[in-house]
N, C-alpha and C positions, 0 to 999 in steps of 0.2 A: 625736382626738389633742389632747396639749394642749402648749403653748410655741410658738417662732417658729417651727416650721421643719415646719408641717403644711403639707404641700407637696402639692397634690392628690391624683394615685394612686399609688402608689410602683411599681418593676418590680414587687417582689418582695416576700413576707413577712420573709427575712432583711435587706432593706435599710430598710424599714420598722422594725422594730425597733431598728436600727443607729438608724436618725434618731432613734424614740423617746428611745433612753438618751442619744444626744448632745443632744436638748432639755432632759433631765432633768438633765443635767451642765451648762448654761449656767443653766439657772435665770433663764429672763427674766419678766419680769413677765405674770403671765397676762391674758387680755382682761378680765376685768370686776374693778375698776369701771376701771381707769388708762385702756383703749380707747375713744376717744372712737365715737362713733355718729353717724349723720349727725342726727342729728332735735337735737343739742345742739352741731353744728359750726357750722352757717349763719351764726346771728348772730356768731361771733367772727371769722368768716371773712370778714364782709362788710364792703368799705371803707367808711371815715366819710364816707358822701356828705356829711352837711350838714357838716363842716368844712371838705370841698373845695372844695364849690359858696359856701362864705365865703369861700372867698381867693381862688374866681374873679373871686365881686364885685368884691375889694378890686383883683386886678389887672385890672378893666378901668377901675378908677376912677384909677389911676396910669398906664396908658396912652392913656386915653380911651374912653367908650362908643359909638365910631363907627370904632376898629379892628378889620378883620378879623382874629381869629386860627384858625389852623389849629388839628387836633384833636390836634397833637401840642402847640403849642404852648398851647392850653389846658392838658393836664393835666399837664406839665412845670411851667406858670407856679403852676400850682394847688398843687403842693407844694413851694414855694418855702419857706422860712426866713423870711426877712425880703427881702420882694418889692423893695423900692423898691430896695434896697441890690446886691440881684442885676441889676433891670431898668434901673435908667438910671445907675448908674457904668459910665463910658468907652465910653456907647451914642450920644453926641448925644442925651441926656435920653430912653431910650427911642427910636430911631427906628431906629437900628443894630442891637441883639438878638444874631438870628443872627451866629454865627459874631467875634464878639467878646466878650460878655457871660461873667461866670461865675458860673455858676447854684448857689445854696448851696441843697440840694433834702433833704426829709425824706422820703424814702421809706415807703410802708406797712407793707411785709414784706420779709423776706429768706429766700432759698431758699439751702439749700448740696445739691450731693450728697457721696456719701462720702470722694470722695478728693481734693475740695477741700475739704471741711468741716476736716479732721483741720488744715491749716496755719490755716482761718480761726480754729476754738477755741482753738490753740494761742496766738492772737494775743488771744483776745478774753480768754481767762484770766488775761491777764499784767496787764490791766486792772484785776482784782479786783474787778469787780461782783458784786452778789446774782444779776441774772436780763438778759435784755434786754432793750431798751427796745424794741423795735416784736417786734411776732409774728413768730417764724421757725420754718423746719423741715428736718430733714437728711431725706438720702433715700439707702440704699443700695441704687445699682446700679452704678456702674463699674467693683467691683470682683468681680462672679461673670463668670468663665467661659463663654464658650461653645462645646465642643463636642458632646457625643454626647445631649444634651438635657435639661432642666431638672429631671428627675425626678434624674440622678445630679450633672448640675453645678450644683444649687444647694445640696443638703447640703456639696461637697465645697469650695465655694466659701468655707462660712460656717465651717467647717474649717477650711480657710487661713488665712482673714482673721479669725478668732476674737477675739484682740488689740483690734482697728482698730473692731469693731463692737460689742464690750463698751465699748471707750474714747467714742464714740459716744453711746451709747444712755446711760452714767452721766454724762455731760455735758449732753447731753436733758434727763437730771432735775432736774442740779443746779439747770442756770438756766432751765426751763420752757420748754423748744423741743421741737417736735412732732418724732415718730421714726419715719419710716417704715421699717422692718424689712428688710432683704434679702430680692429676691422679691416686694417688695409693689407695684414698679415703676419705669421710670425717672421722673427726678426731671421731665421736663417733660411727661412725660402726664401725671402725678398731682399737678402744679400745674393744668395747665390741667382738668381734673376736681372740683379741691376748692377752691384760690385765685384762682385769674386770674378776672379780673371787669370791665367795662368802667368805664375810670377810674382803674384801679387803678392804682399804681406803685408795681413791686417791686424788688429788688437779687438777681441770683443770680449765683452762683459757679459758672458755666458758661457759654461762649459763646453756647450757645443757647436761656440765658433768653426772648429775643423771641418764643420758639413762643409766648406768653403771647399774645402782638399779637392773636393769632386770634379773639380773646375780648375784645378792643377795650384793652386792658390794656399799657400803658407800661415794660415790663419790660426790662431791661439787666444783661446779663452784663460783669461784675467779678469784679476778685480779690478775693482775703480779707481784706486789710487793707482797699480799700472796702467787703467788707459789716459790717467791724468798725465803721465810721464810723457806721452805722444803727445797729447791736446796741446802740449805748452812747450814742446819742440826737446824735451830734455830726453837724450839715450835712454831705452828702457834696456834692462839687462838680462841675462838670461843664461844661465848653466849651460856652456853647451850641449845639446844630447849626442846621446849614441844614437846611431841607426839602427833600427829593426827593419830587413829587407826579408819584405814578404812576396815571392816570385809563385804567379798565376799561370795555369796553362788550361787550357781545353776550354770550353765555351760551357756555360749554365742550359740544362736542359728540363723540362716538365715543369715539377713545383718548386723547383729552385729558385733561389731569387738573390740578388744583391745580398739582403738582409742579412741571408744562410751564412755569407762570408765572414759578417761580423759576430754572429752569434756562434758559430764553433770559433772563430778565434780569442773571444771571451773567455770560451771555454778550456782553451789551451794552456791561457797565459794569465788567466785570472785578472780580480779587479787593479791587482798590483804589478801585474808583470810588464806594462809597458812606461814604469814610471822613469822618467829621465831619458825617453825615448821619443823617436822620431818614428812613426810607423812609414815609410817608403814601397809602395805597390811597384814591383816592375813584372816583365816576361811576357810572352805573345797574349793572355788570359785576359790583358787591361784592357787589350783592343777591343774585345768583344762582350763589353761592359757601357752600359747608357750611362750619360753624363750625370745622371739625377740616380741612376744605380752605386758608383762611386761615391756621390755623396752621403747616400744613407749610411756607406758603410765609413765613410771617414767622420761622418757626424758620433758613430758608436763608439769612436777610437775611444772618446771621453772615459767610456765604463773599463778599461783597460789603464788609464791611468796615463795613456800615452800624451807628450806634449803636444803632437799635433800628428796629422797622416795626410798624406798627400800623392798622390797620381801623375804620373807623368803625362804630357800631351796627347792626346788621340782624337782621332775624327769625330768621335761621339761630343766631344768639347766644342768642335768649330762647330758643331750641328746643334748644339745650343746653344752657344753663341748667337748663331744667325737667325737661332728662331725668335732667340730673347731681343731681336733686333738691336743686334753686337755687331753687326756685320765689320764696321770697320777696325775693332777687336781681335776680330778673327785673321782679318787680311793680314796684320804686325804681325801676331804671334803664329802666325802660318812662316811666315819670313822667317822669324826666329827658330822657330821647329825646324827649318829645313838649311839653318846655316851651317858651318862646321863645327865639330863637337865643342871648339874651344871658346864658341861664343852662343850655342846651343843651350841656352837658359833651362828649357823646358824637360828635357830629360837629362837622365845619370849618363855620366861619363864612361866607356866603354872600359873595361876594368875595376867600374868603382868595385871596394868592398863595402860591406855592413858586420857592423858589429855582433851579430845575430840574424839568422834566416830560418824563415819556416817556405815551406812550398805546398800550395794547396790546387790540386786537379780541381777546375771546374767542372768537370765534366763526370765526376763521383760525389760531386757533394750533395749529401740530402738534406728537407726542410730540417729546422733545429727549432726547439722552445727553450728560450731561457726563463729560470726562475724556480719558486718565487721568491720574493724578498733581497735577491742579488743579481744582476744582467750576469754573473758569469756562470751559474749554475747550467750548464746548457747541456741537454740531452736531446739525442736526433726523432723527426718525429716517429720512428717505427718500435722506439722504445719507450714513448713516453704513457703512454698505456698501463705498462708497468710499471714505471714511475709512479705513477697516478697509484697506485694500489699498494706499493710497497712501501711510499713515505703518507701514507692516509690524507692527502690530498680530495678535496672535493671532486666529486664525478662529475659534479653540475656545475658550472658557471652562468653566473647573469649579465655578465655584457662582453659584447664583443665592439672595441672600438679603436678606429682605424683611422690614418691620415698622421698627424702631428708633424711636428719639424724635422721630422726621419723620415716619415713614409709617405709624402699627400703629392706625389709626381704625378706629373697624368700616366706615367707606363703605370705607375703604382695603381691608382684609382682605377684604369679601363681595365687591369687585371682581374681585379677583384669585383668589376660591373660584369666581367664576363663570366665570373661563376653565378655571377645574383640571376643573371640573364639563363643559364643552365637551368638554374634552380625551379625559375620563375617556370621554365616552359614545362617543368615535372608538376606543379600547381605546390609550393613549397614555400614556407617563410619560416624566418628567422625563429630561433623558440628561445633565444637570448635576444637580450636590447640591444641595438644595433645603431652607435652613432658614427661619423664621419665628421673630420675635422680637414676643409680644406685645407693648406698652407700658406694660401695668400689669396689676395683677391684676383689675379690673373690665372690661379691656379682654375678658382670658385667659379669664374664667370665662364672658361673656356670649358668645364666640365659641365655648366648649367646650356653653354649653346651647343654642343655636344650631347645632350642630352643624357647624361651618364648620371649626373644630382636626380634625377628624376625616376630614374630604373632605379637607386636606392631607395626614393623618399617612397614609389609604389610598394615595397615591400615592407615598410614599417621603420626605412633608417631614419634615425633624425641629424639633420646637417647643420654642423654644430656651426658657430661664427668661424673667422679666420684666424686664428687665435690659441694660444697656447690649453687653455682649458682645463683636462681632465689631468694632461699629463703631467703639468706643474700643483696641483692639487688643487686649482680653482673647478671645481667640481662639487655639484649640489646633487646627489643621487637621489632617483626619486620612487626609487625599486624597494621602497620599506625594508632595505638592510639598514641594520643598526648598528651602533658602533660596539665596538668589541665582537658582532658578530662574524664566527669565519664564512670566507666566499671564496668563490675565485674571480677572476675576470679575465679576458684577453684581451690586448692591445700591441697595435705594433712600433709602440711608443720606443723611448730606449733606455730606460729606468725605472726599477720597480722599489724600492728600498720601501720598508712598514709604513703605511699609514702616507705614501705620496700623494698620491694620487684622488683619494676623498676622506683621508685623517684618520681610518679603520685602522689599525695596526693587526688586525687580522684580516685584513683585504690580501688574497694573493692574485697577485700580477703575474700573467707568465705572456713574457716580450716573442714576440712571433713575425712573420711577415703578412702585410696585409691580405694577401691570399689566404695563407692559412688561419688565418683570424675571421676572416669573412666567411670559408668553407662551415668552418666549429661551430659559430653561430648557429648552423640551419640544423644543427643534431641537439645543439644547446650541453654538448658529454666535451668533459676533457679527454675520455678514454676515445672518442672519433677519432679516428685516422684517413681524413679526405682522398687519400691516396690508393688506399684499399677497402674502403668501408662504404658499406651503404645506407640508407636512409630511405624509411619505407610510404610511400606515400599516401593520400587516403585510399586511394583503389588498389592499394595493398601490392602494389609493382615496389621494386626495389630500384633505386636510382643512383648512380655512383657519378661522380663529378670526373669531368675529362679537365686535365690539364688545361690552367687558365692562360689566356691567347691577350695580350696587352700592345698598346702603340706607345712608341718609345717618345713620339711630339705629336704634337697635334696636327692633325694633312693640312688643315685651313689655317694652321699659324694661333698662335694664344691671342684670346681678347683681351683686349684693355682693361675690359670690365668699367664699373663706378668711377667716374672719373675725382669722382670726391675724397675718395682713397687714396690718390696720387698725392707724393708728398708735398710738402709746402720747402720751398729750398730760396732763401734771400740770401741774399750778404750780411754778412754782421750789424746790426744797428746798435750800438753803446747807447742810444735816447731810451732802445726799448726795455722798460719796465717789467723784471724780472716776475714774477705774481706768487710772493710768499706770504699769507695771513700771521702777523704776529701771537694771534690765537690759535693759530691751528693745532691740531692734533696729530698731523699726520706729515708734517714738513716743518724741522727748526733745525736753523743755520748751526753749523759747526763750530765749537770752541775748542780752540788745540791742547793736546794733548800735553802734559810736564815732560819736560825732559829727562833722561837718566838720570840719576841724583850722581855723584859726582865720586863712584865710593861701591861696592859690592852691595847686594839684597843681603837683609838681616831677618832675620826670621818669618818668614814667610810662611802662609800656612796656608797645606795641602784643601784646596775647596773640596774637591772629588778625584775620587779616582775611578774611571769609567773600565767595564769590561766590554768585549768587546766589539764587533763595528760601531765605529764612532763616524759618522759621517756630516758633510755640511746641513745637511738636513734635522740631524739631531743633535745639532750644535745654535741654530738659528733654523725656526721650522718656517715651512711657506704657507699657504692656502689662506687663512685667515687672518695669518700675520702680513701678509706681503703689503697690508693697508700703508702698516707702518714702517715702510723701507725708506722715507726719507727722514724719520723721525726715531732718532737713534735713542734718546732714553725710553720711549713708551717699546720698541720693539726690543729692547732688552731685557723685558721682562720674561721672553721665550728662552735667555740663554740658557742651553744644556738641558731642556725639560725633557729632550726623548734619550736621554740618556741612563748606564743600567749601572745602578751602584755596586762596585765588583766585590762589597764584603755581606750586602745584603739580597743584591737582584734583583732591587725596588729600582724602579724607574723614577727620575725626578722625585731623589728623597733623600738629602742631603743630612749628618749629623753635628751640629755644632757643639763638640765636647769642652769650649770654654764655655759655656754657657747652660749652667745645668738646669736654670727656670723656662729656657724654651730649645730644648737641642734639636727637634726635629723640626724642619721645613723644607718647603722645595728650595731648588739649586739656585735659581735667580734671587730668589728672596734672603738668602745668608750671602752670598756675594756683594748685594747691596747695604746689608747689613754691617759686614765687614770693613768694605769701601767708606760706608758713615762714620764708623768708629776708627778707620785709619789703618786697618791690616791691610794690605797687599795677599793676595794668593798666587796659586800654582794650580794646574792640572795636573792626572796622573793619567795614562793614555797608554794602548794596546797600538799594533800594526795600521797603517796606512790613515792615520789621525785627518779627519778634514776632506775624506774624499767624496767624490759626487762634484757638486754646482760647482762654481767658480762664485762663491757667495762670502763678499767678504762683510758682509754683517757677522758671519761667524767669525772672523780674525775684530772684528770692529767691537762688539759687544764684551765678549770676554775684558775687553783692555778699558772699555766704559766704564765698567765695574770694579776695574782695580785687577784687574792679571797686569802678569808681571812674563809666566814663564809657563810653556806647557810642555812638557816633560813628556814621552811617546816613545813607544818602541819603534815606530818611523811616522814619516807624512807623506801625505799627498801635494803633488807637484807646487799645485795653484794654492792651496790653503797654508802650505809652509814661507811663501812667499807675501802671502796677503798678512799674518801674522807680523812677517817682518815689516813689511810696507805702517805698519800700525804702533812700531814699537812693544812687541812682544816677543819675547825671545825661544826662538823653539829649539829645544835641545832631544836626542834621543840618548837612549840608555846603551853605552860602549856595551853593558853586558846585559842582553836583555831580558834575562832571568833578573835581573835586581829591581824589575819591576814588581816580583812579589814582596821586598824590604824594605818599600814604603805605603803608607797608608792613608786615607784622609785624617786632616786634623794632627799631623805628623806637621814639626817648622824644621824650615828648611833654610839656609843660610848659604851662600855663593861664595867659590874660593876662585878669583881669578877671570871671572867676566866681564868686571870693567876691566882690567887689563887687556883683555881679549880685545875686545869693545875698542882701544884708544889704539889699539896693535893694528887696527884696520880687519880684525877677524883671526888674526893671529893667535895661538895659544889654544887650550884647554880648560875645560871650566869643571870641578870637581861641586856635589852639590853635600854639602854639611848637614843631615836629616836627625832632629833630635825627637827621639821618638815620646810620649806622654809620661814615661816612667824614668825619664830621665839618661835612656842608652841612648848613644851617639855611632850610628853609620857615613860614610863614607861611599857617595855615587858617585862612579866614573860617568863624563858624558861625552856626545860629539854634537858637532854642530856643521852648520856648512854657510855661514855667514861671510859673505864676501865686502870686503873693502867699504865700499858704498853703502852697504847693506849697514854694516857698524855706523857709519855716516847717520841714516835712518832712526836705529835705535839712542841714540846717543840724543839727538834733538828730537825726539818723542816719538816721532813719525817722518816718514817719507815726504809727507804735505808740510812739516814744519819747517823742513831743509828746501824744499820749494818755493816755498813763500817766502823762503830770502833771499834766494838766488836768483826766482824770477820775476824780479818789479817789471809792472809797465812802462 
């Protein structure tokens, strides 16, 4: 077959030929020569160690060469801009850092996938550059489908989204970013396979860029207006964090798993506790962890709120390196791992401190279930039985489904082939639905020649495309649950928040590791415990699972796989014709935002005031909206609809009290209302505002509509940022009890925010709330708007200060 969409084996010769003519009607560029090969990726793909280990130099010579630093704080300081300027303004000349400083940082690469890519291009276009300035690359996968398995939902997917992945792929060309095809995997297996690198520091447009960490690699999920700030060569900035050093010792034994690490640490520190942090792994415990086991657990950092996690060097990293045919990757950073501590990139300085430490024995930890409806809810599996019983939790679950961008390693997958294989020889199958979500197609092909896809697909799994799927909510369940009704399900995905995963807001998700999610299945009971439990077979024998037995790489090395998968990587072409339909529905070009008016907000009125978790998901939802992620008025029709009104409880159901002939509607639809008639509004917001994705449709959409300010008992890391990047101002509440002394439909007037604003961030903003009966309160607030950031609001947006700075 030749074009994108040679898709393994097809059912059928009629469907087969269906895909044919639809490849031959897209006309995408064929593999050779545009397909790049591994034997000529290496070198571009490898960070510029000697310019890093230069500005290590330079920052130990501005801090002194007798400070400890950690290994985050090495390769954060190492891609500074201009070091002196980031490291000792408003630090006590250096000696403060954490958690004051603001780090102006040049990243190496940026990663988008597809359905954040479509708002970042749109943003990066408006620029008018040739190409971009550091190496990047898109990757479609969150927008195929998962239900009845890869062979039919990834034609019908690329179907769909035709538009979105033509728009895509001709933008690829123009400015020289790598295209990974639909199919070809999710975007953070197939970084950590081809880009992450120890040292490295990237930008991706998804929350859980960090899986990178695994691979010793400094990576941080951002919105698109931050990975615009790299594309086009401008410092991106960043608070700098504290450390969280979390010291490992003893070795994982039985059902333990990578996972376990992240799921009791969830549960330690909650969704909130690693906000403004750096999660840093060290102590003998890393050594004895797979390269693809750290990254699950650094991809989870996300649910913790941490700004990124990261691993210091170990053998398990040069051993996938060389599997991932890095070999000469490996040889550098073997150099560098083995120089003296003063130019020793790779790991913490002998001495460092951390701001905070927890320590966790591997060699005591048992499996954990997080959930539902939170990844930090996490209880160990010998109690969740009980659990199950005492919060009335379903007995039964109907799927177990395994793989995603967290867990689809081959150690992961041969794990969990080795219980099906236990299973298989007791004469035993699945009594929950059982699917499989490779990671990528190197993952898919080395497990199908392996023969491991096939021990699944005998027992009734279905192997879904390579592709994000169930666990981004692109999921069509076929199991006749219905919505509203409750279920459970297991995955060993790393998010479960209401309604992600197939729109059920009664759907519970309880996050597992693919072994124990695969075990459950064969009982189809949440109350099974694979560890002590048994399972009666038809000839009435009892059968209990032995601890699953996994390979950490593959003996024969990973296959290629479809080579049609492989991305398309040119040079920049400016001739080449970006593909936007002036009709379209689902891609229109960006019109910039108004600037600050020149002057304080004057009455502004409270849209809603949400109780509480508020997260990116219920602020901008996914699954059926992700259509419309390049087309920003039709997906702002979603603003705020999973949101819980804190004086009624009603979900999406907003009261307009000037308006006494229609006061009730949903929340998008008075916002736009508002917005037509000229009012400006505000949000009213609980703890940790905006957490989850790195989805800045949610900062993007609110400001569509006419926000101005959201007002929160705090935010999350990435959504406080993306807000700003958008010209929205986010303030929290100094005393955060005086969040019950406002209310929707309450106006609210600013005392000292442009001042603030023109001060570079400077100053204090009081918010003037006049209530409907005519009393007048007074809110103290804070803010954490830095310098640049007032820069930002002041000309609308981030993109509006851009586009005059950087002509071609």
């Amino acid at each position: 077959m030749s074009g994108l969409l040679a898709v393994r084996s097809f059912a059928n010769a009629a469907q087969l030929t269906k895909v044919q003519r639809f490849v031959s009607h897209r006309q995408f560029a064929s593999v050779a020569p545009s397909v790049t090969t591994t034997s000529d990726t290496v070198g571009p793909r490898t960070p510029p160690y000697a310019k890093i280990l230069d500005r290590l130099s330079r920052v130990r010579k501005i801090l002194g060469s007798g400070r400890p630093l950690t290994l985050a704080e090495k390769i954060l300081y190492s891609h500074l801009d201009k070091p002196e300027e980031s490291l000792l303004n408003g630090t006590a000349n250096g000696k403060d850092i954490r958690g004051l400083a603001n780090l102006k940082l040049k990243p190496d690469r940026v990663a988008m996938q597809d359905a954040s890519a479509q708002m970042a291009l749109l943003q990066f276009m408006s620029c008018r550059l040739p190409s971009t300035a550091v190496p990047a690359s898109i990757h479609c996968d969150h927008m195929i489908v998962g239900e009845r398995g890869a062979d039919t939902d990834l034609p019908s997917s690329i179907q769909g989204n035709k538009e979105i992945f033509d728009f895509l792929e001709s933008a690829a060309k123009r400015y020289g970013i790598e295209f990974w095809p639909p199919g070809a995997g999710i975007i953070h297996q197939t970084v950590l396979e081809n880009y992450a690198a120890p040292g490295l520091m990237m930008l991706g447009t998804d929350s859980h860029t960090p899986n990178a960490g695994g691979l010793g690699a400094i990576a941080i999920g951002v919105g698109g207006a931050d990975a615009v700030d790299a594309l086009v060569d401008a410092p991106w900035e960043l608070k700098a964090p504290k450390i969280l050093g979390v010291e490992l010792t003893g070795i994982l034994n039985g059902w333990a798993s990578p996972k376990d690490v992240i799921l009791k640490l969830a549960g330690l520190l909650t969704v909130r506790g690693g906000t403004g942090f750096v999660v840093e792994y060290f102590g003998e415990g890393v050594h004895n962890l797979s390269c693809t086991g750290m990254a699950t657990i650094c991809n989870m950092g996300a649910e913790i709120g941490a700004t990124t996690s990261l691993f210091p060097y170990t053998a398990s990293m040069e051993r996938y390196l060389k599997s991932t045919s890095r070999g000469s990757i490996a040889e550098k950073v073997s150099r560098i791992a083995s120089a003296t501590a003063a130019q020793n990139l790779l790991a913490a300085d002998p001495g460092s401190e951390y701001d905070e430490h927890i320590a966790m024995d591997l060699s005591l930890l048992e499996p954990h279930i997080n959930g539902p409806f939170t990844p930090d809810l996490s209880t160990p599996l010998s109690k969740f039985k009980e659990a199950v019983q005492v919060n009335h939790w379903p007995h039964e679950f109907n799927a177990g489904l395994i793989g995603s961008c967290t867990n689809s390693s081959y150690q992961d997958m041969t794990r969990a082939e080795d219980l099906v294989k236990q299973a298989s020889a007791a004469g035993l199958r699945p009594k929950a639905d059982f699917f499989i979500t490779p990671g990528s197609e190197q993952i898919r092909a080395t497990l199908e020649r392996d023969s491991t896809l096939s021990t699944f697909s005998s027992v009734g799994g279905v192997i879904l495309a390579n592709a994000c799927g169930p666990c981004i909510g692109s999921w069509k369940r076929t199991d006749g649950v219905s919505k509203g009704e409750t279920n459970a399900i297991l995955t060993s995905y790393n998010r479960n928040f209401r309604g992600r995963n197939d729109g059920n807001p009664s759907t519970m998700n309880f996050l597992a590791s693919p072994e124990i999610v695969t075990a459950m299945a064969y009982s189809g009971s949440t109350s099974f415990n694979p560890m002590t439990d048994a399972i009666m077979t038809e000839s009435g024998d009892e059968f209990h699972f032995q601890p699953p037995k996994g390979i950490e790489l593959p003996l024969e090395g990973f296959a290629q796989g479809n080579t049609h998968f492989f991305p398309i990587s040119k040079s920049a072409d400016p001739s080449h014709p970006v593909k936007i339909s002036p009709s379209s529905e689902r891609l229109a070009a960006l019109e910039p935002f108004d600037p600050f008016p020149g002057h304080d907000l004057k009455d502004l009125r409270v849209l809603y005031k949400v109780k509480g978790q508020c997260t990116t998901d219920t602020i901008s939802a996914a699954g059926p909206w992700l259509k419309y992620k390049g087309h920003l008025p039709n997906i702002s029709a979603n603003t705020l609809i999973g949101a819980i009104n804190a004086s009624t409880g009603e979900t999406n159901v907003a009261y307009d009290h000037f308006d006494p002939e229609t006061p009730k509607s949903g929340i998008p639809e008075l916002a736009e209302k508002w917005k037509a008639q000229g009012h400006n509004w505000l949000v009213v917001a609980e703890d940790n505002y905006g957490e989850g994705s790195a989805r800045e449709h949610a900062a993007l959409q609110p400001r569509y509509l006419g926000g101005k300010i959201i007002l929160a008992k705090s935010f999350a890391r990435i959504h406080e940022t993306n807000l700003k990047k958008q010209g929205i101002v986010p303030l929290t509440f100094a005393d955060k009890t005086d969040y019950d002394l406002i209310d929707a439909c309450d106006q609210v007037s600013t005392v000292g925010l442009y001042d603030m604003l023109q001060n570079g961030g400077r100053g204090n903003v009081v918010l003037n709330v006049k209530k409907p009966n005519g009393d007048k309160i007074d809110i103290q607030t804070k803010h954490t708007i830095s310098k640049d950031q007032a820069g930002f609001i002041l000309a609308g947006s981030a993109l509006n200060l851009l586009a005059k700075t950087k002509k071609p």
